[in-house]
C-alpha positions in Angstrom: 65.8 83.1 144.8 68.7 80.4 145.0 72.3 81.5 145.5 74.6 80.3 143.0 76.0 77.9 145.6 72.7 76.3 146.3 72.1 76.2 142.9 74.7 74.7 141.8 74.6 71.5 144.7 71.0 71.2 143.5 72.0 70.5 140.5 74.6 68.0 142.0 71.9 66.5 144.2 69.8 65.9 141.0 72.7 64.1 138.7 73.5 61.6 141.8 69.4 60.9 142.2 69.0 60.5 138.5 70.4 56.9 138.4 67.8 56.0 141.4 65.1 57.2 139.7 65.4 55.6 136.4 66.4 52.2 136.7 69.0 50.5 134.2 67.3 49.1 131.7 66.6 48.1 127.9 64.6 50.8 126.8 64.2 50.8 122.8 64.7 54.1 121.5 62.7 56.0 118.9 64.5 59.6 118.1 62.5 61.7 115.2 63.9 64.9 113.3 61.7 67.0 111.4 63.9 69.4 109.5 63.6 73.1 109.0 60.4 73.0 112.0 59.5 75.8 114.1 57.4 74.9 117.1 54.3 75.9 114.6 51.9 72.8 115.9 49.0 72.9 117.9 50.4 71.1 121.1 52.4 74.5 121.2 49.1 76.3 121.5 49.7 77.3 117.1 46.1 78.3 116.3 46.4 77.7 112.1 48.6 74.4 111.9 46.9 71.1 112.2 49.3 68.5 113.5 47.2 65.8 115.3 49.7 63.1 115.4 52.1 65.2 117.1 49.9 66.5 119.4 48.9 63.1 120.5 52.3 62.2 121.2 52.6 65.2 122.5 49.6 64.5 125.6 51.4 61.4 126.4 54.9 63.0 126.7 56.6 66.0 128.4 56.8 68.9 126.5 59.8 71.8 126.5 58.1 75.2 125.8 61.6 77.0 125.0 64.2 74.6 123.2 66.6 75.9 121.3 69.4 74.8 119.0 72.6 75.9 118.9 73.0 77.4 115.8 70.1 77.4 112.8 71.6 76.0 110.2 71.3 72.0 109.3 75.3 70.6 109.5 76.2 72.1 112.4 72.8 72.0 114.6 73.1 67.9 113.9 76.4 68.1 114.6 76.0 70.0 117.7 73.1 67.6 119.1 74.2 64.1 117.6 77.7 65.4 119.9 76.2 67.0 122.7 78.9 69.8 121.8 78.6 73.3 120.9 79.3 74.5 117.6 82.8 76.3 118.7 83.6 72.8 120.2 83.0 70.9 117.1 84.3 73.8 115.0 81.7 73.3 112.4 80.1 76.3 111.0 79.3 75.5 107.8 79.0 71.8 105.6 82.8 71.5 105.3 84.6 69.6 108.0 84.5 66.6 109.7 84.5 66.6 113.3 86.6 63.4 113.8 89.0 65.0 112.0 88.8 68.8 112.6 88.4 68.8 116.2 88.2 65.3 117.8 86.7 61.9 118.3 83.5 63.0 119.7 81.3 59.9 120.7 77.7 60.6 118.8 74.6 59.6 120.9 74.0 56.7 118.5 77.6 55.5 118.9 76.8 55.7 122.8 74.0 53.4 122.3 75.8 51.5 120.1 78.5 50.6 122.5 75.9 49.9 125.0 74.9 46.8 123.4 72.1 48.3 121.0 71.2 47.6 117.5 71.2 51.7 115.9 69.6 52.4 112.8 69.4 55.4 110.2 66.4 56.2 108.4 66.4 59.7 106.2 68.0 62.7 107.1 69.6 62.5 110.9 73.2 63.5 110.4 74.1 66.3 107.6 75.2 64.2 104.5 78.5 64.8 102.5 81.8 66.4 104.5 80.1 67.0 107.3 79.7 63.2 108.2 81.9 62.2 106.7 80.0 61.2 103.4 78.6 58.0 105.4 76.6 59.3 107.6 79.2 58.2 110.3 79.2 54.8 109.9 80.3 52.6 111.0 80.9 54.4 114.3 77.2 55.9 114.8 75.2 52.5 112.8 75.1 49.2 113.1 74.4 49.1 109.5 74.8 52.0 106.6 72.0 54.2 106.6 69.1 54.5 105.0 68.2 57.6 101.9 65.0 57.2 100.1 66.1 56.5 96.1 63.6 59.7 95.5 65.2 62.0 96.9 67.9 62.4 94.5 64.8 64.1 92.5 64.5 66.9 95.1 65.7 69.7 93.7 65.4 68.8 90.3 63.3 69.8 87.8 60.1 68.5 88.6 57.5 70.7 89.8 54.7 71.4 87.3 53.7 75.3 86.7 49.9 76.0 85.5 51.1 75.8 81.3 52.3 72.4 81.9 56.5 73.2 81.6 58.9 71.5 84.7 60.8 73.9 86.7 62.8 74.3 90.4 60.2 76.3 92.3 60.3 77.0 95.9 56.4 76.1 95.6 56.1 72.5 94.4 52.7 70.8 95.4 52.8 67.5 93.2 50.9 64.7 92.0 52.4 61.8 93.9 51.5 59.2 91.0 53.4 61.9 88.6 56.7 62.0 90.2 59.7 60.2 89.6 59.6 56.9 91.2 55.9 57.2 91.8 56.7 58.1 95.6 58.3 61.4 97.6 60.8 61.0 100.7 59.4 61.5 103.5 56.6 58.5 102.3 59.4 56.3 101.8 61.4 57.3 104.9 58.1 56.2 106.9 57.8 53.1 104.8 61.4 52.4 106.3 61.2 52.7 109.5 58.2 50.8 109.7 59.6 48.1 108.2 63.0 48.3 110.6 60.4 48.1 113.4 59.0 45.2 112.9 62.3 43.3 112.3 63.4 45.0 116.3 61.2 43.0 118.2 64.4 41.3 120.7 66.7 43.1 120.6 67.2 47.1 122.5 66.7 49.7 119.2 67.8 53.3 118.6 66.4 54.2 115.5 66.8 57.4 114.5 64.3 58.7 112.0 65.0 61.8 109.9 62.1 63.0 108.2 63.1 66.1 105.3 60.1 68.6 105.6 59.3 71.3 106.2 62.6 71.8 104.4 62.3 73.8 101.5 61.8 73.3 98.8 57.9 72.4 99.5 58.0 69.4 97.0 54.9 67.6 98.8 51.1 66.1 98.0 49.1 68.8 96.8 46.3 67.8 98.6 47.7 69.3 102.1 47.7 72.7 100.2 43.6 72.1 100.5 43.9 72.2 104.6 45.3 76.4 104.3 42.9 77.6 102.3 44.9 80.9 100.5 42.0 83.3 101.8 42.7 81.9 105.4 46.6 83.0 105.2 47.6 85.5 107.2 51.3 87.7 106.8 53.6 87.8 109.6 52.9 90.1 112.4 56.1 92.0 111.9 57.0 91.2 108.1 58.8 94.5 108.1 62.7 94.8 109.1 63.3 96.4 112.3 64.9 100.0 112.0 67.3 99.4 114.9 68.2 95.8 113.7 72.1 95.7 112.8 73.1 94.8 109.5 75.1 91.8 110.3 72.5 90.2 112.3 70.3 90.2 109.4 70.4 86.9 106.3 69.3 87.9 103.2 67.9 83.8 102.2 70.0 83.8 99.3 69.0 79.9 99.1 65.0 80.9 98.5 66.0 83.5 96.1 68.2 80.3 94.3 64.5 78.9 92.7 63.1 79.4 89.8 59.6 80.6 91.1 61.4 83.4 93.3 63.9 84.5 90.6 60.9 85.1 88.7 59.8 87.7 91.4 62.7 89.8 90.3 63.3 90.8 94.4 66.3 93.3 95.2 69.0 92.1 97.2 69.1 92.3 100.3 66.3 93.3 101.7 63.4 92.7 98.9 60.6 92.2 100.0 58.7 89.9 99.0 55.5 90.6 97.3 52.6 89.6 100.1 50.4 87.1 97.8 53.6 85.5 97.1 54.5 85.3 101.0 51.2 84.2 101.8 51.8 81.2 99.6 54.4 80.0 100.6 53.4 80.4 104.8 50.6 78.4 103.2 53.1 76.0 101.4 55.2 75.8 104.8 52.2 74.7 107.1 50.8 72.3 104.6 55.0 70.8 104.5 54.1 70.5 108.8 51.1 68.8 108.1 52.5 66.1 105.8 55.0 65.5 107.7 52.9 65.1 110.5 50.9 62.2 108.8 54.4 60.6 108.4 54.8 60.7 111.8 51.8 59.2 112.8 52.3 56.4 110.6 55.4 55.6 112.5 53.9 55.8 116.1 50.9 53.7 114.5 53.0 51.0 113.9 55.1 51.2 117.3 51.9 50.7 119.1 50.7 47.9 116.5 54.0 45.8 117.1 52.9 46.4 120.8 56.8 48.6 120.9 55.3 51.5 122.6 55.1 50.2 126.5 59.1 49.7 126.1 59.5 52.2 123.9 61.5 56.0 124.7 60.2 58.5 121.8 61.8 61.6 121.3 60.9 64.3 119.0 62.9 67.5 117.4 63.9 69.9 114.8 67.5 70.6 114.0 66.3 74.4 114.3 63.4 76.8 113.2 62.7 79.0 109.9 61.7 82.3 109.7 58.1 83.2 107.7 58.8 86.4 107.0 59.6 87.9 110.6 61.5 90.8 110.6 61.7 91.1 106.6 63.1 87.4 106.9 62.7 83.7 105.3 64.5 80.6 106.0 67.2 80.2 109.2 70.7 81.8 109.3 69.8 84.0 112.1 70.0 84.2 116.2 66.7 85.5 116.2 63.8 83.1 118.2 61.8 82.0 114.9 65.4 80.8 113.7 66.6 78.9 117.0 63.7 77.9 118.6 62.7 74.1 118.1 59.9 71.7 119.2 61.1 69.0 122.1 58.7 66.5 123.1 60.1 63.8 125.2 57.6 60.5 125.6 58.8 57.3 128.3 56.2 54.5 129.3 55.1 54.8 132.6 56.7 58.1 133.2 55.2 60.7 131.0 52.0 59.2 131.4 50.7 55.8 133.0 51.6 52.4 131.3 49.0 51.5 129.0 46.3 48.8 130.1 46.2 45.0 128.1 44.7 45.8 124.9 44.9 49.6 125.4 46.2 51.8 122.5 49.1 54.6 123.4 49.4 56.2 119.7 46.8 55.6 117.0 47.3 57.0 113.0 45.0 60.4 113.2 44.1 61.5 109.3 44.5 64.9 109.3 41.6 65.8 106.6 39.2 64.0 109.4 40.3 64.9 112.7 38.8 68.4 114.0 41.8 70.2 115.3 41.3 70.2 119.3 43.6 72.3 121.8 46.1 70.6 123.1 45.6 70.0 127.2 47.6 67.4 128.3 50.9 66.7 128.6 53.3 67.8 130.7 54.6 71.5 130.0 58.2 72.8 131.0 58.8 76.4 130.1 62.3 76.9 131.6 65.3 77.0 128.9 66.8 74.1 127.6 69.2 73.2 124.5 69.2 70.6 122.0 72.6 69.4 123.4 70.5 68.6 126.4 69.2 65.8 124.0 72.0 63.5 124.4 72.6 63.2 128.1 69.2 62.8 128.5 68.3 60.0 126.3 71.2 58.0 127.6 69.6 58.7 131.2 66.4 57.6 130.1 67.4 54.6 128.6 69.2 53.5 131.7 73.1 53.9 130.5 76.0 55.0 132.3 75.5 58.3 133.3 77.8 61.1 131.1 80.2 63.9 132.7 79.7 67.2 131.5 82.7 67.8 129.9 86.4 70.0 130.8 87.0 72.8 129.4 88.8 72.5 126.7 87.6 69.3 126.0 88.6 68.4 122.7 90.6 65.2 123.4 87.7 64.2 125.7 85.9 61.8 123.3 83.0 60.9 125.8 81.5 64.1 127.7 78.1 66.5 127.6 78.0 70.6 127.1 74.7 70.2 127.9 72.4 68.8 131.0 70.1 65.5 131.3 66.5 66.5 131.6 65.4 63.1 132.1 65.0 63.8 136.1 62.2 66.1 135.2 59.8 64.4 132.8 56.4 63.6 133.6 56.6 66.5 136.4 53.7 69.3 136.3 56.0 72.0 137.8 59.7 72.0 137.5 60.9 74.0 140.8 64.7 73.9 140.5 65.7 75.5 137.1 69.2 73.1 136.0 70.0 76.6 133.7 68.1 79.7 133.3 70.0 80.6 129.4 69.8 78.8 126.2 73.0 79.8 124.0 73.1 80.2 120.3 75.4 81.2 117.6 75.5 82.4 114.5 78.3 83.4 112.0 78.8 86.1 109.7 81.4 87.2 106.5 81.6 90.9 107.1 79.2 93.5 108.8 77.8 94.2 105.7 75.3 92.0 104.0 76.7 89.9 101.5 75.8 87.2 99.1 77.7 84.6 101.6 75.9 86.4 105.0 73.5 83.0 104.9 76.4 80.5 104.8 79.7 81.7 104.8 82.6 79.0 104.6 85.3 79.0 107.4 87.3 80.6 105.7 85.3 83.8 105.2 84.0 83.9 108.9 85.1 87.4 110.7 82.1 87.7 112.7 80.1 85.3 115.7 77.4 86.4 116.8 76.7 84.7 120.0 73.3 84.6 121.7 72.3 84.5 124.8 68.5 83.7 125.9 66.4 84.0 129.0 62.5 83.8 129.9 63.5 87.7 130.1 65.8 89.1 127.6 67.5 88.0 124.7 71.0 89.5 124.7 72.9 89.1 121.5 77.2 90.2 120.6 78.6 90.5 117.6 82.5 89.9 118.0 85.4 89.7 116.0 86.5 85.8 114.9 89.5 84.4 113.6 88.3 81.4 111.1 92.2 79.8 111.3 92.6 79.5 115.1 88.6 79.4 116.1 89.3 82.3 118.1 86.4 84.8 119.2 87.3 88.2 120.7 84.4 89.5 122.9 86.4 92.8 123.5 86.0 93.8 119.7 81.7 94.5 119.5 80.6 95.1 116.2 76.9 94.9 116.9 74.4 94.4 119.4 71.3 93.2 120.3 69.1 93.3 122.9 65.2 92.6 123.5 63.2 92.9 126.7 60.3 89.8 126.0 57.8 91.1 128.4 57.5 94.3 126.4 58.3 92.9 122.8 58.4 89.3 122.5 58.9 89.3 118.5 62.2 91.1 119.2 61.7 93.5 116.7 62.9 96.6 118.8 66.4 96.1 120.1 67.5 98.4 122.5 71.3 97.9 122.3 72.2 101.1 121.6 70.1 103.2 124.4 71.2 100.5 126.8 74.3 101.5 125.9 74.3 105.1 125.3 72.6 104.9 129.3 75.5 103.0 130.5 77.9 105.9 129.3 76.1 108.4 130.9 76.4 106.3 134.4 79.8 106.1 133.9 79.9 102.1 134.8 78.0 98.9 133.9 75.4 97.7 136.5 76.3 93.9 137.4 73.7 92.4 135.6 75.5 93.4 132.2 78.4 92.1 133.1 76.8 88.6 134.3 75.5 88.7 130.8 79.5 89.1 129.7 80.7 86.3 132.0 77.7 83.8 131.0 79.2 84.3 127.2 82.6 84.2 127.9 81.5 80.5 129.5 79.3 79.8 126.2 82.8 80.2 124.1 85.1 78.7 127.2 84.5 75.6 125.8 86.9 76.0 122.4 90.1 78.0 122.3 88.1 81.3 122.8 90.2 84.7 123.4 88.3 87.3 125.1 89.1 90.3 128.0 86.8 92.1 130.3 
């Protein structure tokens, strides 16, 4: 095992070989954000989802086992990775703020690119729209021209999906006739439409185009035909649909926002807990992977046309969630948690002639695969990475790719820094079978809470209303969770004050559905001192919150 010295100068050794490796260059940029997707395709060995389009890119490209986002909730993960800052840095916790203005003027990676002589483009959902970009989805600092929303998506939550007596209502489960919706057309369709078209306008100059696609994001307004690939009778529940006995109140979120439809409020549930009836939750695991699938086509179409306009040789694709969703795990739907099936994201990094060869005159890289045809086949190639990494990781390490200046990580504090990373460049490992020299062996997440009680608000509380962070730490080994004491006003964590904790050993439970907090504990009191391993944990969290104004005491 390295010491912490020698880890630390590889790590230095690495950031000054990075520039040799990949030359400076014009390397277009093609950056796609599912939203609301849990690594449930088959390149990420998912045995029920069919995702072929993915999983082709997927063979050509380098793909990280054990991403994770910073905290599951849309306007702050995008924040977070759009920043390469952490969510105490940006101090967004909820929909509310403006990081510009609330914290500081934090370069995007658009804006990076931007300034680097590139044309950038929007398409769909990349940053969170309203407050939280500053309802423009940062432009002009981020785009070279205002984004792009499908006009059809101002019908999303309306009421337009059709129940079996014929009457219009705003269901969780909404498989539609495309012809018979508003505009004759969903998002997602015309989001693909869009950045097809932008493609074939970029042929000279350098491109970022960021492509934001809205599903699997509830609610499941999409063609009913997917439904027909998950037959009901196929569905499965969760493998642990029950809530753990030893899981602390304030780690758990009571999906207020699924309980908001029309289709669930029919259901009747009790708050918090439910549950949910099981033919209902099988429907809508069945309405989630079918959401995967269609946005997997959309995908596909994209890539189809990158490699038509002969883009794809020159080309850097990159492809995300903003965070996962929970299928009934632990008595749980939708994010709003620190748990894996909440934090955990797809990554799958593709670059010409490093992830796999260049393609030869004439050759195809990514073809359209129609998912009712293709016969779902295990994913085999590809290059795998199983060590930790974060979607602030995502910055540094397109702007290595692309060949730009190479970014600091930033001070702490750094909020009058408007250029820096919290996170690390991958780039230096792509298109490597084995990845011998870890860069970080943690993943940190966060997640905040009103009270330790459950309450309506437990989901999404505003600022204001925060009194509890939950921050999450994550190895190939453990995942070790605190619950401290916040103070909304002056972003101020106390890691002395634990209200709850968590704790799961993966080798022996890797759903984390018994958490051991409490014995650990109870064990520690009877030794009369901490072993050093709990308080590395400490001093890895007090370096997770060193980056804002965070109090804490050992």
């Amino acid at each position: 095992m390295l010491s912490k010295a020698q880890a630390w100068l590889s790590v230095l050794l690495l950031h000054f070989m990075e520039p040799c490796i990949f030359a400076k260059g014009e390397f277009n940029v093609l950056f796609i954000i599912a939203d609301d997707l849990r690594p449930t395709l088959g390149c990420y060995s998912d045995p029920v989802v069919k995702s072929p389009n993915i999983d082709q890119l997927a063979s050509r490209s380098t793909v990280f086992y054990n991403a994770y986002a910073q905290q599951a909730v849309c306007g702050p993960s995008r924040t977070s990775f759009l920043t390469s800052r952490r969510p105490d840095t940006t101090k967004l916790y909820d929909f509310n703020s403006y990081w510009r203005v609330s914290a500081g003027n934090y370069t995007t990676l658009p804006q990076y690119f931007k300034a680097n002589g590139y044309t950038t483009l929007s398409v769909g959902k990349v940053f969170h729209p309203g407050i939280a970009s500053n309802h423009t989805d940062d432009y002009p600092y981020s785009w070279s021209v205002p984004p792009y929303h499908p006009p059809s998506f101002s019908y999303e939550k309306r009421k337009v999906c059709k129940n079996k007596d014929g009457t219009l209502h705003s269901n969780l489960l909404c498989p539609v006739n495309v012809s018979e919706m508003p505009l004759r057309t969903l998002p997602d369709l015309e989001n693909a439409e869009e950045a097809i078209r932008l493609l074939k306008q970029m042929k000279e100059s350098p491109f970022f185009l960021a492509v934001g696609f809205y599903k699997p994001h509830i609610p499941f307004r999409i063609p009913q035909e997917y439904l027909k690939l998950y037959p009901i009778e196929n569905m499965t529940l969760a493998p642990d649909p029950d809530v753990p006995k030893k899981l602390p109140d304030v780690a758990y979120n009571p999906w207020t926002d699924i309980r908001e439809r029309e289709d669930v409020k029919a259901l009747n549930l009790s708050f918090p807990y439910g549950p949910i009836p099981k033919d209902f939750q099988l429907r809508i695991r069945q309405h989630y992977f079918a959401s995967v699938s269609y946005m997997d086509a959309q995908v596909g179409r994209v890539l189809q046309a990158l490699d038509d306009l002969d883009l794809s040789k020159k080309t850097i694709v990159a492809f995300t969630s903003d965070h996962g969703w929970s299928l009934g795990e632990h008595g749980e739907w939708a994010k709003y948690s620190n748990f894996d099936v909440a934090t955990r994201v797809p990554l799958i990094v593709y670059k010409p002639g490093v992830t796999s060869p260049l393609p030869r005159p004439g050759e195809k890289t990514f073809s359209y695969v129609d998912v009712f045809e293709n016969t779902q086949e295990q994913f085999g190639k590809g290059y795998k990475v199983h060590s930790m990494v974060e979607l602030v990781d995502v910055f540094p390490t397109l702007a290595s790719m692309a060949g730009l200046p190479l970014l600091h990580h930033c001070p702490v504090p750094s909020f009058k820094v408007q250029l820096c990373t919290e996170g690390f460049s991958l780039a230096r490992i792509l298109g490597r079978q084995e990845w011998t020299i870890k860069h970080q062996s943690y993943a940190y997440s966060q997640y905040p809470r009103p009270s330790d009680t459950i309450q309506q608000n437990s989901d999404l509380p505003n600022l204001a209303d925060i009194r509890v962070m939950g921050y999450s730490l994550r190895s190939n080994d453990y995942r070790y969770t605190l619950w401290v004491s916040f103070d909304p006003v002056h972003f101020l964590a106390n890691l002395t004050d634990i209200h709850a904790g968590e704790l799961y050993i993966l080798s022996e439970d890797p759903g984390q559905d018994n958490n051991i907090f409490d014995e650990f504990t109870r064990a520690l009191l009877k030794l009369g001192a901490q072993p050093q391993w709990t308080e590395s944990l400490k001093q890895h969290l007090m370096y997770f919150t060193a980056s804002s104004k965070t109090k804490w005491t050992l």
